[in-house]
N, C-alpha and C positions, 0 to 999 in steps of 0.2 A: 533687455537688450540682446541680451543671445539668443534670445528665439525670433527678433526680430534678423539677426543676422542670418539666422537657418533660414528664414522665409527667402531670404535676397537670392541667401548660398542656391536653395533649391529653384529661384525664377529662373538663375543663370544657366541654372543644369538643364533646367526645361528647352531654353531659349539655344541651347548649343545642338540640341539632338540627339545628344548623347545618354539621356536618361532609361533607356530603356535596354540599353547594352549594358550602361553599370548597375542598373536594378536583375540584371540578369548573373553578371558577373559575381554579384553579392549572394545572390540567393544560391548559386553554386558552391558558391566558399561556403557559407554557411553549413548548408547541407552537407556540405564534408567534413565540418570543423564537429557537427553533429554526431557524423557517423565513429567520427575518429575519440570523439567523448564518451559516448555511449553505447553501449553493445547492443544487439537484435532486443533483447529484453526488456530493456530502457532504462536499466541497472546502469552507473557513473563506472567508465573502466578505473578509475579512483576518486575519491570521494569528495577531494576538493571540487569537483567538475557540479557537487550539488549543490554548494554555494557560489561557484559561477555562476551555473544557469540563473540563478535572479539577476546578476551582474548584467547578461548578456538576454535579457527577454526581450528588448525591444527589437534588437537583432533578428531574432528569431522569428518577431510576430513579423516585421516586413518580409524574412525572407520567405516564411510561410504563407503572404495573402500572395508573392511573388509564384510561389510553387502550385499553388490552387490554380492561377490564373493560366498558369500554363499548361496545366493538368498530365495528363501520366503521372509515373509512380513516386516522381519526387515529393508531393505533398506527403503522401502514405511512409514514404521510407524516413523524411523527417520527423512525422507522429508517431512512428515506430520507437526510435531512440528519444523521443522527449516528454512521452505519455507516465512513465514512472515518476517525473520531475515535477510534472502539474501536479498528481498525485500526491508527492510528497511538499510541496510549496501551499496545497490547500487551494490548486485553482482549476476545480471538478467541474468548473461550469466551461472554463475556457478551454481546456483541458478535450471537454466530450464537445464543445462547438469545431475544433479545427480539426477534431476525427471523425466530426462528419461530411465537413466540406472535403478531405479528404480522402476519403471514402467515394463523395461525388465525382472527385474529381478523379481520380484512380478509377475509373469503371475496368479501363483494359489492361490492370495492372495484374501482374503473377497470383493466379489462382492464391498460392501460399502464402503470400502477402496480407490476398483483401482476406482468406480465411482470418488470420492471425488478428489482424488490425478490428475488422468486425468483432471479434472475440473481447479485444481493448475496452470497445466501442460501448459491449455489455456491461465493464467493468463499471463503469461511472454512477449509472444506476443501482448498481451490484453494491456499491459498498455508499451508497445512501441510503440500504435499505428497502428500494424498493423492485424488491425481485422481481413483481409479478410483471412491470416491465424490461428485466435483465432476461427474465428466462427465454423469452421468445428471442430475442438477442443472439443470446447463447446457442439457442437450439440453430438456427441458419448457420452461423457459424461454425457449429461443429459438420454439418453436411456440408460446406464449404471443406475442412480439411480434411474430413473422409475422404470427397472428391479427390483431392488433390496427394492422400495418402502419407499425410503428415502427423504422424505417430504421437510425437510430441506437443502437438498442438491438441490434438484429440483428445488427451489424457489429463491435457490442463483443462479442457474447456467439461470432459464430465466431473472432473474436480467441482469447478466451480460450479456447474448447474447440481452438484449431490449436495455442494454446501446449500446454496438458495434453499432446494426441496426440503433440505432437512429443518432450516430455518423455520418453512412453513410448515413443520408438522408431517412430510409426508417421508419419515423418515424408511419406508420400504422400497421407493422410488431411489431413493439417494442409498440404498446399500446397494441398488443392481448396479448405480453407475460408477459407483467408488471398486465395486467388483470388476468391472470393465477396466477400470484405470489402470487398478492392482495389476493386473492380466498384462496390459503392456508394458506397464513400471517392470514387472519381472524377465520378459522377455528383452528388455531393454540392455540388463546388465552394466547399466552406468550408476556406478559407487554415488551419484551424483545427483541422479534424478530421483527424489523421495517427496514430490508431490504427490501421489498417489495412498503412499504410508500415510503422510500427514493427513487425507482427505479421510480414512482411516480414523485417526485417530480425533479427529474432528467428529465428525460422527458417533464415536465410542464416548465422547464428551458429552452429545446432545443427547445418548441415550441413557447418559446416566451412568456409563461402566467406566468412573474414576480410574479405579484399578487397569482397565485394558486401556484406554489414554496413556494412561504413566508410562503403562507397557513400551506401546509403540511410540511416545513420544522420547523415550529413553534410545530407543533403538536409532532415529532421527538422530539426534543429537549426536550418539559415539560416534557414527558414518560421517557427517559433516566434520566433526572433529578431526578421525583419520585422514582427511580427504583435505583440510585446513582452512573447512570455507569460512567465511567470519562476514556477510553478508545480508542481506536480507531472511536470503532461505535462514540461517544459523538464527537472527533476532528473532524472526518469528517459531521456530523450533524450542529455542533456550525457554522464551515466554509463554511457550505452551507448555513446556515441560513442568515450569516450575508452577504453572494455573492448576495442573495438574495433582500433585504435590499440596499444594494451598488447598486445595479439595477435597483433600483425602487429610487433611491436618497434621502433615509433616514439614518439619520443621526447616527442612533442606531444601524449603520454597524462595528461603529469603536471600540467601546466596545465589540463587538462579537468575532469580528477579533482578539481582546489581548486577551478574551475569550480561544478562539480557538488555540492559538499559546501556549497560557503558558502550557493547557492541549496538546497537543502535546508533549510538552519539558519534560515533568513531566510521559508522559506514553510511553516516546522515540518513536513515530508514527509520521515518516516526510515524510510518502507516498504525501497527500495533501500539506505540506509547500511550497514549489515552486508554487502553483496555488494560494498559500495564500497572497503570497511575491506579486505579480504580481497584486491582490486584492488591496493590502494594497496599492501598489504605483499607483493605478486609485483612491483611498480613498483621498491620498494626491500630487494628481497631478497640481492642481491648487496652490496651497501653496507653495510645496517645491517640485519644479520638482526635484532638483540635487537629492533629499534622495531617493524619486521614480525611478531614473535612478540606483540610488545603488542597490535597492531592487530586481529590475529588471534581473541586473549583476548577483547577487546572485544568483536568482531561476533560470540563465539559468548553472551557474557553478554547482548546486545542479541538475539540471536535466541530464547534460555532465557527471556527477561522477555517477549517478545512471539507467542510460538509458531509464528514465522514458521522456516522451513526454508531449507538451501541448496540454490539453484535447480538449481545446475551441479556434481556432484557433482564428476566427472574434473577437472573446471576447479581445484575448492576444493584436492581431492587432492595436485595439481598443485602449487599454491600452497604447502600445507603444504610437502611435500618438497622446496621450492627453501627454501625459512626454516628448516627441521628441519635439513637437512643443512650449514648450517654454523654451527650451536649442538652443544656436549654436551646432554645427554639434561634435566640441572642449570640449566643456563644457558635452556631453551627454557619449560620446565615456569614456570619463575620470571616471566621473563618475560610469557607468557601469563598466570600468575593477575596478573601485574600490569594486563592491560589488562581483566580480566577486572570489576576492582574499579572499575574508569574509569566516567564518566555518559555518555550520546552523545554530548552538550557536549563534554565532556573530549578522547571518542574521534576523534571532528572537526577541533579543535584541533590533536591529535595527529597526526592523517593533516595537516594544511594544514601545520603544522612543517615534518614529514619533509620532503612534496613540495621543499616554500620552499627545503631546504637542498640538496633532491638539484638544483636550478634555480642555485645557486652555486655 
């Protein structure tokens, strides 16, 4: 019945002439109520704004086919503040379809815009894994903010194309451009900007120097601290620190990890959770294989709902085969569908448990 009454509501609206001034009126509001939620990053100015944004998607989706159709930079500056959100809601497919018609649509929008947004645009293949489409992505992009002389854009985007190289092995390529990063991070002087460190210390991970990880991911971490971020940057810092730690078989991994998971929970950023899950159950693999196969479940049901990939294949591998090996074939299977059926709440939860007990 009530959609039959939408249909009437909207003949009416057709029928009056007026629908194309309040289909415009809404897609203003909108795009404002965006800007004013979300910061240039696509970071929630607070946190409740991430579980709105599911509340308010339909919203969004009209007023975005709204913003395309009209073209200039409102589509762009919409997908700007709501590219984090798809990200974080697991919707990579929808997410990279309205940053590209936005992108279309934005032809003559601010050099610094389409740089940034194009950069987004990387991101979607970037973190399915499939680089070898991200990188060319990436690469126009970053001559996009060179053009335009955008420091900060610059430094994220060789970030991210030093992580890709490194992924594939080419990890001499990915030290010149995390050295490039370094070089502006420093001249920058913002207590604040430690993408560069971290690109760093990612790196120092993929080569293998546990020890110099820990390093720089310690030095991350105090700065954020002083500075009182408790955000994305800080979930993914804390989590790398304490991976860090877990690595090197200190025992100051497990308190990092409930660390890491609570601030996650508390600033709705579960891009890292599934590599965290996966952490946790090599943390408590010798103790309580069955809770580890749960945790397991979960991050792979959390990475299937959101089309995010494991970063660190040998790492995972790894992992597996310490939790496999002291379950039956029965006991692991079960297990795993069991965490598999878990919410991230749940799965969070689950991992702060374990930690809690293995701390007693």
């Amino acid at each position: 019945m009530l959609e039959t009454i939408r249909e009437y509501a909207g003949e009416r609206l057709r029928d009056s002439g007026e629908a194309e001034g309040l289909r415009t009126r809404h897609a203003d509001y909108v795009l404002a109520l965006a800007e004013a939620a979300f910061d240039e990053y696509g970071d929630p100015q607070d946190p409740v704004w991430f579980t709105r944004f599911g509340d308010e998607q339909d919203n969004f989706r009209v007023a975005m086919a709204a913003l395309v159709g009209r073209r200039g930079d409102g589509a762009l500056r919409m997908t700007q503040r709501l590219w984090g959100s798809w990200f974080g809601h697991g919707q990579l497919d929808e997410g990279e379809r309205w940053v590209k018609l936005a992108l279309e649509a934005g032809e003559d929008a601010p050099l610094r815009l389409r740089a940034w947004m194009l950069g987004i645009l990387g991101e979607f293949p970037r973190f399915r894994g499939d680089h070898a489409r991200a990188i060319p992505i990436k690469e126009e992009a970053l001559a996009l903010a060179r053009s335009a002389g955008e420091e900060r854009f610059t430094k994220a985007l060789l970030c991210d194309l030093a992580s890709s190289f490194a992924l594939l092995g080419d990890l001499e390529r990915a030290r010149t451009l995390v050295a490039e990063a370094l070089e502006i991070e420093r001249q920058s002087n913002d207590p604040r900007q430690m993408r560069a460190l971290g690109a760093a210390a990612e790196l120092a991970e993929r080569a293998g120097d546990n020890d110099e990880a820990k390093r720089l991911n310690q030095q991350i971490v105090d700065r954020l601290r002083q500075v009182g971020e408790t955000g994305s940057q800080y979930v993914c810092a804390v989590s790398s620190l304490a991976e860090s730690l877990r690595r090197l078989g200190d025992a100051g991994a497990a308190p990092l990890f409930v660390d890491a998971l609570r601030a996650a929970e508390q600033a709705q950023v579960f891009t890292w959770v599934p590599e965290t899950l996966d952490s946790v159950a090599g943390v408590i693999a010798s103790r309580a294989p069955e809770r580890g196969a749960v945790l397991m479940g979960a991050a792979d049901a959390a990475r299937r709902e959101t089309g995010l990939v494991v970063f660190d294949v040998p790492e995972h591998e790894a992992i597996t085969r310490a939790v496999r090996i002291q379950l039956d074939a029965e006991q692991f299977e079960a297990a795993w569908n069991e965490g598999s059926r878990k919410s991230i709440a749940e799965a969070i939860a689950d991992a702060v448990d374990a930690l809690s007990a293995r701390e007693t």
